[in-house]
N, CA and C atoms as a LAMMPS dump frame, in Angstrom:
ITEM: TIMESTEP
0
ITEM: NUMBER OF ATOMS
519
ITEM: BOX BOUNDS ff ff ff
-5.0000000000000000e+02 5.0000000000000000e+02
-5.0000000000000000e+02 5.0000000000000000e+02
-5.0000000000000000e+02 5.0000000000000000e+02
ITEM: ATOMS id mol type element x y z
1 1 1 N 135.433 398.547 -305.026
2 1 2 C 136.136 399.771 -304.831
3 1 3 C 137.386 399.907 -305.701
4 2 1 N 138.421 398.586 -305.936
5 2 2 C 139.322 398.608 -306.634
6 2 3 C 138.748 399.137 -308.175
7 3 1 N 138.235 398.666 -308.35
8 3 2 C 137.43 398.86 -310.078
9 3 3 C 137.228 401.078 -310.378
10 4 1 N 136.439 401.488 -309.043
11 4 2 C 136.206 403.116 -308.888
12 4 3 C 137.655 403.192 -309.33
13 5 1 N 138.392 403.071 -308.444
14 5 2 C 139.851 403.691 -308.479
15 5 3 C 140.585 403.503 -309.381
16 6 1 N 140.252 402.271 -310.333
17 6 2 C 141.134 402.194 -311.507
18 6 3 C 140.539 403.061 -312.797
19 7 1 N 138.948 402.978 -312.391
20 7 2 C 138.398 403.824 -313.615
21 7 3 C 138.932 405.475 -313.367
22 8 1 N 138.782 406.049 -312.43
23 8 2 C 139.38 407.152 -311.377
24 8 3 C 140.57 407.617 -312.457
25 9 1 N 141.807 406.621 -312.131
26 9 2 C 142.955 406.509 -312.411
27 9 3 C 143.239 406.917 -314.33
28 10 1 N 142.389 406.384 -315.052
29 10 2 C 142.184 406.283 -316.458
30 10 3 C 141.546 407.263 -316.348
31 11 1 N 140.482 407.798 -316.146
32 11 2 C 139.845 408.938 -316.514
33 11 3 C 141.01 410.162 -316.097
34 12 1 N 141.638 410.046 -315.266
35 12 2 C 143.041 410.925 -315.113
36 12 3 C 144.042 411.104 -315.983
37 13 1 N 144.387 410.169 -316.264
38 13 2 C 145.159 409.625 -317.706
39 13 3 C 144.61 409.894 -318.642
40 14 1 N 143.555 410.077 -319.092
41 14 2 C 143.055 410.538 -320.155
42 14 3 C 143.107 412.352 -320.684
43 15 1 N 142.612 412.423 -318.993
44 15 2 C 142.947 414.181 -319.152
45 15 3 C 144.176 414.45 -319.402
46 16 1 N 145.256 414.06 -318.273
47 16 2 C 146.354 414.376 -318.652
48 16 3 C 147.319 413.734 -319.926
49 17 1 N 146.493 412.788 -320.755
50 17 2 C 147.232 412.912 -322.225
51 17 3 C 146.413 413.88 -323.08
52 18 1 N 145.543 414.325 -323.134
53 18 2 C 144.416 415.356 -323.816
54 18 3 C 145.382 416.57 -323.758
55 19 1 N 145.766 417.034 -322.401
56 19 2 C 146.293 418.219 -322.275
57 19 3 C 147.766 418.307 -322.907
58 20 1 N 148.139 416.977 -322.844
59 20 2 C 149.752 416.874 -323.583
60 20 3 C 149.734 416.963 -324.787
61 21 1 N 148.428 416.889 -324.954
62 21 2 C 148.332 416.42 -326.912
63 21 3 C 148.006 418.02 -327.177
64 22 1 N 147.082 418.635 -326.608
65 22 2 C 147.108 420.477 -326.794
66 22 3 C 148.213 420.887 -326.626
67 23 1 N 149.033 420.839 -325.423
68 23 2 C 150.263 421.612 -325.309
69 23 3 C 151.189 421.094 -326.632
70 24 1 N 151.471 420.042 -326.994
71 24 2 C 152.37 419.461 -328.517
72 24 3 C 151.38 420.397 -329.314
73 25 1 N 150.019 420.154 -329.869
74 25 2 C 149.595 420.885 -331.177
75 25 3 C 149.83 422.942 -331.095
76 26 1 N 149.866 423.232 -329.778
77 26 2 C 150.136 424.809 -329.71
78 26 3 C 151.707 424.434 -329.861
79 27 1 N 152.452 424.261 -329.3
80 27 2 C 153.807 424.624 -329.522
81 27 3 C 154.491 423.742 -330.739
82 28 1 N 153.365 422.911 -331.293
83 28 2 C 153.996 423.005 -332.922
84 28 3 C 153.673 424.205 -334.18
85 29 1 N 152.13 424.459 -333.735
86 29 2 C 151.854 425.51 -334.19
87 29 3 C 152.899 427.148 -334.389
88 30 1 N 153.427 427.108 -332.982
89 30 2 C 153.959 428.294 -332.327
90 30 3 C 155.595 427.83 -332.867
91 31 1 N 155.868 426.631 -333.131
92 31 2 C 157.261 426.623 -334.089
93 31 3 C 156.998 427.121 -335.21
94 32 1 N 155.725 426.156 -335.9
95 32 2 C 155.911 426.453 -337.767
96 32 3 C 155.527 428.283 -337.93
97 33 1 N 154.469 428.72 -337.163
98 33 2 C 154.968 430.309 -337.259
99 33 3 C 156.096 431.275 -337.46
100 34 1 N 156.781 430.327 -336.256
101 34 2 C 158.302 430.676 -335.965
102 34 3 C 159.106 430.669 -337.133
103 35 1 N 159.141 430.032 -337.553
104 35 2 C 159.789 428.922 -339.208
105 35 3 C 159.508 430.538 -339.915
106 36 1 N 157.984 430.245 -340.439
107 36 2 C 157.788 431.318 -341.584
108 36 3 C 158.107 432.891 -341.402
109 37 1 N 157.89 433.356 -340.366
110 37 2 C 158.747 434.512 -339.688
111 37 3 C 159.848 434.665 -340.343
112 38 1 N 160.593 433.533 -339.731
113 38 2 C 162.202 433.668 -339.911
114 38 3 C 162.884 433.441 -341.253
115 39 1 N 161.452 432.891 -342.489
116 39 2 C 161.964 433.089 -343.831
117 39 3 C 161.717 434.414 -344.517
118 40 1 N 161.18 435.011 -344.026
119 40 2 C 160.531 436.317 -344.038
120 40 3 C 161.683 437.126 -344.308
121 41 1 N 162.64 437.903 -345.274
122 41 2 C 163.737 438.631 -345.107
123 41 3 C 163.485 439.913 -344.513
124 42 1 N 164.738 440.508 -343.91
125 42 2 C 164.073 441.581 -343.46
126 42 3 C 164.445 442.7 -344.007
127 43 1 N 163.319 443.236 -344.873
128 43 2 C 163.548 444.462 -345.623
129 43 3 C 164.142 445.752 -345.209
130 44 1 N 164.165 445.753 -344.211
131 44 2 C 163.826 446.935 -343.451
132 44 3 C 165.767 447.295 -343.529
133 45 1 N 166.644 446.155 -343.142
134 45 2 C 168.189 445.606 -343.043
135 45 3 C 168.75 446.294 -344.645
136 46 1 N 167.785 445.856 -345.315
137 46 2 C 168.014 445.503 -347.299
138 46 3 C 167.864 447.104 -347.595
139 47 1 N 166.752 447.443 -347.758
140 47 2 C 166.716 449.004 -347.633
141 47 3 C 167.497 450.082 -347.062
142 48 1 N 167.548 449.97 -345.988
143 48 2 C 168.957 450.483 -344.984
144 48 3 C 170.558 450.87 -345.735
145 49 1 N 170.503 449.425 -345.815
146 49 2 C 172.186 448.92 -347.076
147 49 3 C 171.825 449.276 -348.549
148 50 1 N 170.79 449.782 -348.865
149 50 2 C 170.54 450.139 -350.324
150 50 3 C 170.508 451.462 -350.531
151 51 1 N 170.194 452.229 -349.592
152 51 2 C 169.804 453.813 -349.142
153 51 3 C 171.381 454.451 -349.113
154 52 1 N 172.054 453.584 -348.36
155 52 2 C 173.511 453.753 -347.901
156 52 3 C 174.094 454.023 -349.34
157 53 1 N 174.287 452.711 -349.903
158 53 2 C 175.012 452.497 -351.348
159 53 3 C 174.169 453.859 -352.111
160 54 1 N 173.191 453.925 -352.037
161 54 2 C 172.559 454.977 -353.612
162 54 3 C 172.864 456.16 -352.844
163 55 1 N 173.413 456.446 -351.724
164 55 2 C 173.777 457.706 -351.411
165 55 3 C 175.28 457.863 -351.696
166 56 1 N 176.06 456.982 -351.703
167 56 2 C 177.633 456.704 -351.983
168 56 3 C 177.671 456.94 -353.371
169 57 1 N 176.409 456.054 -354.735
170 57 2 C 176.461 456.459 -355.917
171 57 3 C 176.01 458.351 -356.091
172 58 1 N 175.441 458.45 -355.399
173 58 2 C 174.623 459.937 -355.601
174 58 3 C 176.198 460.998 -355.35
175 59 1 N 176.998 460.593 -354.073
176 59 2 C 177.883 461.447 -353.744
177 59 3 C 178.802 461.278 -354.847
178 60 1 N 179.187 460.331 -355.944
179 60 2 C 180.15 460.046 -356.722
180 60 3 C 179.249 460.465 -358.509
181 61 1 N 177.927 461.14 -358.124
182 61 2 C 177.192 461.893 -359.258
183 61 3 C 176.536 461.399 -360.113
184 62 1 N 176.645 459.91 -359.475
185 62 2 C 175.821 458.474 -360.546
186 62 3 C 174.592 458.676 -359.985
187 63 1 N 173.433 459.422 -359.882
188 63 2 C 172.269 459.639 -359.711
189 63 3 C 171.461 459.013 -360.524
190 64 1 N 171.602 458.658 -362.167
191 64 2 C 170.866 457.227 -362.667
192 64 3 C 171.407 456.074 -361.72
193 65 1 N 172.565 455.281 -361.668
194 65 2 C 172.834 453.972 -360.379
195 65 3 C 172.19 454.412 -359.518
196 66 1 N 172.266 455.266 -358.177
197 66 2 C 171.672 455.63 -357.338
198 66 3 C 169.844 455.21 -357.212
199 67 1 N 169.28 455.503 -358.389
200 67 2 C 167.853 455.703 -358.414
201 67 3 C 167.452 454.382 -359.162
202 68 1 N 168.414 453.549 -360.18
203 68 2 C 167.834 452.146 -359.937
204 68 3 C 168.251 451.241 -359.433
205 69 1 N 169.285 451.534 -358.198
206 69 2 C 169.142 450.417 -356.966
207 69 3 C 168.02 450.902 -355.832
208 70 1 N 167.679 452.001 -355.869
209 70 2 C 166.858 452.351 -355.188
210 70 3 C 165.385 452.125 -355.777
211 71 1 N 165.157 452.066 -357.316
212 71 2 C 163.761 451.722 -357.854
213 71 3 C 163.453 450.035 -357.579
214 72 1 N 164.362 449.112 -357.48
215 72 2 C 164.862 447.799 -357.495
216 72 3 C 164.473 447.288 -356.004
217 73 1 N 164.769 448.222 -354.816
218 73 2 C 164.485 448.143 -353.463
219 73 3 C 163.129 448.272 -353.463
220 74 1 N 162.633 448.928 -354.168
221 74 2 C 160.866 449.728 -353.897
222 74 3 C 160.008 448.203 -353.833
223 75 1 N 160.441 447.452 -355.091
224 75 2 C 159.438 446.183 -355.666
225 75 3 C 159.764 445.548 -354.237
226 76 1 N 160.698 445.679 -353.043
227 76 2 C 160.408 444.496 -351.753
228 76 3 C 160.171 445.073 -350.495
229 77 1 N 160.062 446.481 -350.558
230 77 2 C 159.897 447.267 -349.562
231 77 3 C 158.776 446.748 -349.153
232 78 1 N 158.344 446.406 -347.68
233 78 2 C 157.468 445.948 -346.971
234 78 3 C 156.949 447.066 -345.961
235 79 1 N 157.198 447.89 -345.585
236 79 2 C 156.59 448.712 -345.298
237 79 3 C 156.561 450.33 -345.661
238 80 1 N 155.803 451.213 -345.11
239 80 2 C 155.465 452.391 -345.53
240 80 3 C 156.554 453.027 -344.956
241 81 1 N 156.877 453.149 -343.649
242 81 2 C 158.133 453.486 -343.426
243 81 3 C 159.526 453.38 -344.68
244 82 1 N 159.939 451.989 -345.046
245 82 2 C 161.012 452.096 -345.952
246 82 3 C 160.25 452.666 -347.591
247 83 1 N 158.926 452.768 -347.671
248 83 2 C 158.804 453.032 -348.96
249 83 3 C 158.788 454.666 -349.099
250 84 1 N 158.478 455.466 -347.922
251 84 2 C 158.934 457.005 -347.857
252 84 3 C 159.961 457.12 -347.918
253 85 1 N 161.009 456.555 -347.043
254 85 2 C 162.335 456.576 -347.1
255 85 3 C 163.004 456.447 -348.877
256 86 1 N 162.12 455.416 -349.799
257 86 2 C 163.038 455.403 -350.847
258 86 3 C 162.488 456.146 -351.825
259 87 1 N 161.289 456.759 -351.652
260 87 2 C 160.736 457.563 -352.614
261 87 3 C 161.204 458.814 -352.161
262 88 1 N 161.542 459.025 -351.312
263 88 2 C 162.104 460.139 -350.987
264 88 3 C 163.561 460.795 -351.194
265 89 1 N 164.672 459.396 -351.448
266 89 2 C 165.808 459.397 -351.879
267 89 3 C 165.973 459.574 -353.486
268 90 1 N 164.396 458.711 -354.048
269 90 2 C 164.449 458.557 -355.795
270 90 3 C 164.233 460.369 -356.138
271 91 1 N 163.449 460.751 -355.31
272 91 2 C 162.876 462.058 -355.211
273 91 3 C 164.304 463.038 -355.406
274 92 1 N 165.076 463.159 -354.035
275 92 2 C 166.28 463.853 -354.204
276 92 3 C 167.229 463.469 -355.27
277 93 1 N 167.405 462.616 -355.682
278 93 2 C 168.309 462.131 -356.873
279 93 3 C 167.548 462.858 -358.248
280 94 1 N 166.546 462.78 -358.291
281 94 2 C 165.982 463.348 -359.662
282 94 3 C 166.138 465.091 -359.689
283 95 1 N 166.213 465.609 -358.079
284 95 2 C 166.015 467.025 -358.117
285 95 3 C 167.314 466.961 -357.825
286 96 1 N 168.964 466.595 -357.911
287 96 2 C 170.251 466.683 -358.312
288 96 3 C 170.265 466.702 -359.536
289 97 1 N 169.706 465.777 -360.26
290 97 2 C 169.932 465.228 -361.576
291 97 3 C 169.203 466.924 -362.266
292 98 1 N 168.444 467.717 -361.927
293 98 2 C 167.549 468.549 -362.362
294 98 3 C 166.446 467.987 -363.408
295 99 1 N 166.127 466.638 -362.702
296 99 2 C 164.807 466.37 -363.161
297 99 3 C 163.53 466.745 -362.204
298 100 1 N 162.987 467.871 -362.598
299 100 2 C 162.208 468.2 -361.913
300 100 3 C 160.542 467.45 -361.374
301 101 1 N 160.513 467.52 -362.858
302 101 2 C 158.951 466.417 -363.154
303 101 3 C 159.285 465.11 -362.576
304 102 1 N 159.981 464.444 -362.613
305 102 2 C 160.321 463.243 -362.155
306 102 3 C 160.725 463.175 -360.253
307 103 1 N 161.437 464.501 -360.018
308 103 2 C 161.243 464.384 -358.522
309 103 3 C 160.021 464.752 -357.822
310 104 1 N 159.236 465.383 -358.088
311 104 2 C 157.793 465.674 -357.849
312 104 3 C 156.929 464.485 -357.616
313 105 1 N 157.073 463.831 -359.032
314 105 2 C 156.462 462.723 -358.853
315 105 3 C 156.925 461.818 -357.839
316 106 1 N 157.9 461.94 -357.215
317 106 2 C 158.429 460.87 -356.447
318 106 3 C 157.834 461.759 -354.725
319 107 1 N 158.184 462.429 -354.716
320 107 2 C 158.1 463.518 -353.604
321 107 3 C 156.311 463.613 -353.003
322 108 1 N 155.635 463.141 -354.551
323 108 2 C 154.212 462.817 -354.184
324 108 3 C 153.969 461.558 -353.502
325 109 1 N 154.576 460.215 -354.138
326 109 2 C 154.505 459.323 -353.656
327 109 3 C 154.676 459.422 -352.102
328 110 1 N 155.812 460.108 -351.271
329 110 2 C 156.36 459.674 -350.479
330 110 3 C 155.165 460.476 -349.47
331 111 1 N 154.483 461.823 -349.969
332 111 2 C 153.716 462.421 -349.614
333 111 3 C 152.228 461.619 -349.352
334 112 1 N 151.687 460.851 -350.3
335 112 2 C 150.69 459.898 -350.356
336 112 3 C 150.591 459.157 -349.263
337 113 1 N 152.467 458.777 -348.754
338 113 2 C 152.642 457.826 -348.063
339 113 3 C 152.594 458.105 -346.514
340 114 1 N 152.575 460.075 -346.199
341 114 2 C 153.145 460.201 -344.477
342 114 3 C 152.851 461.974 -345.283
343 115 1 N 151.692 462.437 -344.842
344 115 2 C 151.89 464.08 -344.943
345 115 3 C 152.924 464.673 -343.919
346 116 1 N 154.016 464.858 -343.786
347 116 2 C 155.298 465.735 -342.611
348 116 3 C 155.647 466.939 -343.282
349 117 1 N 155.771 467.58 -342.776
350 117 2 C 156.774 469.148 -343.208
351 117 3 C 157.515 468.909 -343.904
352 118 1 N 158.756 467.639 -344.008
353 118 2 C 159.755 466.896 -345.498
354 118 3 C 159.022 466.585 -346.594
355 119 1 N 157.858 465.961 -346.536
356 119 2 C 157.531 465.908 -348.057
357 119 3 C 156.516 466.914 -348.408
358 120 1 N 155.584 467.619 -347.79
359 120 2 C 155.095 468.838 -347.847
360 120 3 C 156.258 470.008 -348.364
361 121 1 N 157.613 469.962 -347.847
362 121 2 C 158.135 471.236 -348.49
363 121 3 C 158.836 470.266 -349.429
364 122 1 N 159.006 469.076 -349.757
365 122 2 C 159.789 468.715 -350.899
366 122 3 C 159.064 468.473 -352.028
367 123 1 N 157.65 468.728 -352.153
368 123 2 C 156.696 468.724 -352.697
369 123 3 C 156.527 469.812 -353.693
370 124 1 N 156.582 471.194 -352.846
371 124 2 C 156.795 472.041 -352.911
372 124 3 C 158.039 473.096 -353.478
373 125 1 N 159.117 472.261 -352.92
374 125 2 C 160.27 472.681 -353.708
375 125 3 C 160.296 472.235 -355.018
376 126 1 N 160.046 471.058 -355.142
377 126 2 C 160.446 470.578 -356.704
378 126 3 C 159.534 471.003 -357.54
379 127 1 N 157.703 470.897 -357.114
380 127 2 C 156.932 472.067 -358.121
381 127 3 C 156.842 473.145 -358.839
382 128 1 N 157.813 473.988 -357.661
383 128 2 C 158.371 475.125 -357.599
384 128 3 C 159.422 475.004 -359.172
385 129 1 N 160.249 474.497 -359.007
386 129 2 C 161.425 473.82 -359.844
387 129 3 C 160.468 473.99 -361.242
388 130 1 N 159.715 473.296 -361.205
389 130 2 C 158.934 472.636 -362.342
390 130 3 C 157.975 473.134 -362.996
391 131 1 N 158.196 474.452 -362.635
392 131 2 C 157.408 475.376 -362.64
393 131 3 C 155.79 475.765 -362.613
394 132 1 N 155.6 474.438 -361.49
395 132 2 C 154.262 473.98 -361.287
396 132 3 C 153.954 474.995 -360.163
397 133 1 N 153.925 476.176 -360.34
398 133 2 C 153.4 476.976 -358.834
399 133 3 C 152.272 476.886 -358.071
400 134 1 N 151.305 476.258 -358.76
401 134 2 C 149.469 475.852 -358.32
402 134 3 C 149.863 474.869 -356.726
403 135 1 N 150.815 474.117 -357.173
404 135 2 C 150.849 472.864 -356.869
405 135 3 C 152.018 473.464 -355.535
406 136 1 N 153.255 473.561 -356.049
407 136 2 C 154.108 474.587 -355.032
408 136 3 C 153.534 475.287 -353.615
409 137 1 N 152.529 476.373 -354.47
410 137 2 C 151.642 477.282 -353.489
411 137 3 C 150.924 476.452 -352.932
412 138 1 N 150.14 475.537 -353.031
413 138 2 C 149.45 474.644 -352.292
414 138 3 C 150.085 473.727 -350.698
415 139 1 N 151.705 473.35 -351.291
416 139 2 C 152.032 472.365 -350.109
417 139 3 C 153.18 473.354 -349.525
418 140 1 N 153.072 474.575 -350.081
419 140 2 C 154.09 476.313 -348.823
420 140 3 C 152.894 476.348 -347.844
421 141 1 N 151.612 476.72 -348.203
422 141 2 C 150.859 476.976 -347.323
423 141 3 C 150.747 475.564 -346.627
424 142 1 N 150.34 474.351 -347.013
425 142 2 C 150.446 473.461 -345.77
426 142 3 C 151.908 473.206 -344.919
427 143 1 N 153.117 473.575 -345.55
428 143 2 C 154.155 474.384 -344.148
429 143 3 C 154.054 474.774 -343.393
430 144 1 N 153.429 476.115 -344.149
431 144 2 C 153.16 477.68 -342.906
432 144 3 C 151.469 477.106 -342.2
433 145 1 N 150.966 476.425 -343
434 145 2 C 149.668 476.231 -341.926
435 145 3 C 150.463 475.354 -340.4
436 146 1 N 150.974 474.046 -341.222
437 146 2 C 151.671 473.074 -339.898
438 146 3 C 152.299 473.943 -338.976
439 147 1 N 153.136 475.08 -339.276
440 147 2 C 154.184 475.797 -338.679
441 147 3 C 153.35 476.199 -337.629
442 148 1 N 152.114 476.986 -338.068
443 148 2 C 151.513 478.379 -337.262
444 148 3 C 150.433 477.241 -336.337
445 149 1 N 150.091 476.705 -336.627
446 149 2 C 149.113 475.691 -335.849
447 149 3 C 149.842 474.556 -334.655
448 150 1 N 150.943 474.422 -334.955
449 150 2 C 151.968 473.577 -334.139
450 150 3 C 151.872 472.069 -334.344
451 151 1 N 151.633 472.078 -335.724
452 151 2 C 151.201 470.463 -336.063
453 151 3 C 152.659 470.279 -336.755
454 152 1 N 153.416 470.921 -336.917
455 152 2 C 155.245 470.925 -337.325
456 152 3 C 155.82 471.406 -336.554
457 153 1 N 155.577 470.803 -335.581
458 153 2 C 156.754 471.822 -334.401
459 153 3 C 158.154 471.445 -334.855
460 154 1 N 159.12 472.134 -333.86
461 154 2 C 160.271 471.802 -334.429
462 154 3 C 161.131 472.947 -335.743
463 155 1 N 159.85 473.5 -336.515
464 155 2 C 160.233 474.28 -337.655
465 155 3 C 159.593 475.841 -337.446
466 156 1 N 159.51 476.149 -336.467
467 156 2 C 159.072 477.708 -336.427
468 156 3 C 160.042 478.371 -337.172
469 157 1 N 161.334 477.896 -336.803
470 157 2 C 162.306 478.787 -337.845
471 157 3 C 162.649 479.059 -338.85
472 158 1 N 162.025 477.932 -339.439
473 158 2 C 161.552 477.883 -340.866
474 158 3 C 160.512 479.013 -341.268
475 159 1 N 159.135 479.762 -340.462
476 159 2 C 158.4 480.42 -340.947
477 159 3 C 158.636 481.672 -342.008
478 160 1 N 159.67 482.266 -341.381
479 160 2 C 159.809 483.174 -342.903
480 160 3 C 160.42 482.726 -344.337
481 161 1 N 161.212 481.7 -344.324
482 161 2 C 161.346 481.08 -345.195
483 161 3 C 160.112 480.549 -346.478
484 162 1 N 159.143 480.2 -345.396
485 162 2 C 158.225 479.454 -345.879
486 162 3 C 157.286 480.75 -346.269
487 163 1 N 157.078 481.816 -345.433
488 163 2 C 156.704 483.197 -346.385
489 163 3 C 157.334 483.408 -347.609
490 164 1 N 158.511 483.574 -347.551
491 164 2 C 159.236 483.762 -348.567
492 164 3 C 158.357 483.252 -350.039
493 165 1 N 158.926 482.016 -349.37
494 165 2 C 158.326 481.257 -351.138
495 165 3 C 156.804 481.388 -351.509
496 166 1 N 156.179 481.208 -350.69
497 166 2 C 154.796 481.82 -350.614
498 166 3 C 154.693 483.368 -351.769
499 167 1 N 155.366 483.869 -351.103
500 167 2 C 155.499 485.198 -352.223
501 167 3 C 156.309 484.671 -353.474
502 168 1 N 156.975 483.909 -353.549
503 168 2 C 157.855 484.029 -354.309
504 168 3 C 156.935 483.032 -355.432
505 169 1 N 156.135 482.52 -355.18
506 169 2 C 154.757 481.519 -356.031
507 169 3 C 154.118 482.205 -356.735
508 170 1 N 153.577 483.479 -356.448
509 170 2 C 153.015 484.29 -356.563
510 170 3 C 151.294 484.147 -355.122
511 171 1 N 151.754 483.687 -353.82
512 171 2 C 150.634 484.002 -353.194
513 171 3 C 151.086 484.566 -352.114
514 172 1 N 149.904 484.955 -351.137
515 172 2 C 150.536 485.416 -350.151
516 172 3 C 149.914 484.654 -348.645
517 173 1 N 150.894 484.898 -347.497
518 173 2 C 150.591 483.815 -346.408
519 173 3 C 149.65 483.641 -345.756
């Protein structure tokens, strides 16, 4: 009987070092994750403080500085969120600067990135600018479509506005 109980005893011991040895390999696992996470910078902080500064250069009329600390941010932007955000700032800096072609192009990107009523009419505005009206008339009517359908809420008050330019493209609403 002594012999059952000692084998008993070891076969117990066995489980319960098995399970100690899983619980150590998950919560080493669940550190070194931890680790690489936390080397991970966080763009999101970097962008933020870069948006800030190229708006401080933009208010002081340096709209070239402005647009390559902001082109410089783009290469680490990690998500789609901060990459609308900076194509959208490179965007307004080029349509200060009265580069038209160049804010368009940016205004597309940010558009590529999140169709909203902001880059739909900034799309639109700067085409407009650029005397791209095909292109203009195209993202007025997806305004006034978002507007009248309630997929832009928020901007009904915008609707005659957004007539406006509509006519002012040469189409109508």
């Amino acid at each position: 009987m002594p012999q059952i109980y000692v084998e008993k005893r070891i076969l117990d011991w066995q489980r319960i070092t098995g399970v100690a040895i899983a619980v150590l390999i998950v919560t080493a696992i669940v550190v070194f994750a931890a680790v690489l996470n936390a080397q991970k910078p966080d763009t999101k902080a970097a962008t933020k403080a870069i948006i800030l500064n190229a708006q401080d250069k933009a208010f002081s009329n340096d709209y070239d500085g402005a647009i390559t600390l902001l082109k410089a941010q783009l290469k680490s932007a990690s998500t789609d969120e901060e990459k609308l955000s900076i194509h959208t700032a490179i965007g307004s800096n080029y349509e200060s600067k009265k580069d038209f072609q160049s804010a368009l192009a940016e205004f597309k990107q940010s558009q590529a990135i999140a169709h909203t009523y902001g880059t739909d009419m900034s799309v639109a505005r700067a085409a407009e600018e650029a005397a791209d009206n095909a292109t203009a008339l195209a993202n007025y009517r997806l305004c006034y479509q978002g507007i009248k359908d309630g997929t832009y809420k928020g901007h009904y008050g915008d609707l005659s506005e957004v007539q406006v330019a509509i006519t002012r493209v040469g189409g109508t609403p």
